[in-house]
N, C-alpha and C positions, 0 to 999 in steps of 0.2 A: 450465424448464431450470435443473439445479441449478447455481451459480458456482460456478469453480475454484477459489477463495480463501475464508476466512473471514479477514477483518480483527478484530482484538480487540484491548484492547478497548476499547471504542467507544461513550461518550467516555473516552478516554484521558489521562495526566496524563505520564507521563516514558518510555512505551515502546507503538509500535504492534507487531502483530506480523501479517503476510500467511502466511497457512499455507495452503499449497497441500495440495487435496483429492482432486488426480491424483497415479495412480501415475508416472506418466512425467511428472517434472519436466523440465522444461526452463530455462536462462536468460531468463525474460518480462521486460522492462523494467516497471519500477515507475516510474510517476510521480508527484508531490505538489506540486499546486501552491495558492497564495491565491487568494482569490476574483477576483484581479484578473488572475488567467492565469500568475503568476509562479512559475516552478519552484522551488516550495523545497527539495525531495530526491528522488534516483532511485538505482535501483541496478537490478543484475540479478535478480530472483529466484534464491536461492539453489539450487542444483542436487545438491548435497552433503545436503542437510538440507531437508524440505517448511515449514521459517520462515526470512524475509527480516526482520529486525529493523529498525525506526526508530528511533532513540531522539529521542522530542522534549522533552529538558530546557530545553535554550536555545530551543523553539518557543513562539512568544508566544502565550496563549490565541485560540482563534478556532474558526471551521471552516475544513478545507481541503477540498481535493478529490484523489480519486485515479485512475487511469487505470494500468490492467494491459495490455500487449499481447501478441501474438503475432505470426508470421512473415503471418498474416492479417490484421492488425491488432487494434482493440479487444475485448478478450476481458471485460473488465468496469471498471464504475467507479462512486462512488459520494462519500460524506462522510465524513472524519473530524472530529471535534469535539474538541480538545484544549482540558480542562479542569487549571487552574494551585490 
């Protein structure tokens, strides 16, 4: 099953970018959190344009984790690795 998104890019240094690969976008919740469960950024998938922009300048090196939903729930999720 192909994902809806490709996450780029990965590892990243001052911008993630989720670029949705359906034509029928929708607003998906994005979520990003530490390995420690803590939300560090969300927003809605953008609906207007198939890229939701992150910008992680001020994110301190690490991995985090991401989690995309739908009105079903978890539609995909995986690791970002922000490299400084």
């Amino acid at each position: 099953l192909k994902s809806p998104y490709v996450i780029s890019p990965n590892p990243a240094n001052d911008y993630v970018y989720f670029t949705c690969t359906n034509l029928l976008r929708s607003a998906n919740p994005i979520i990003v959190t530490d390995a420690t469960g803590r939300v560090i950024w969300q927003s809605l998938a953008n609906q207007e344009s198939p890229t939701t922009v992150w910008g992680t300048t001020t994110i301190r090196p690490g991995v985090y984790f991401y989690s995309i939903y739908d009105e079903a729930g978890l539609i995909q999720s995986g690791r970002i690795a922000i490299l400084k």
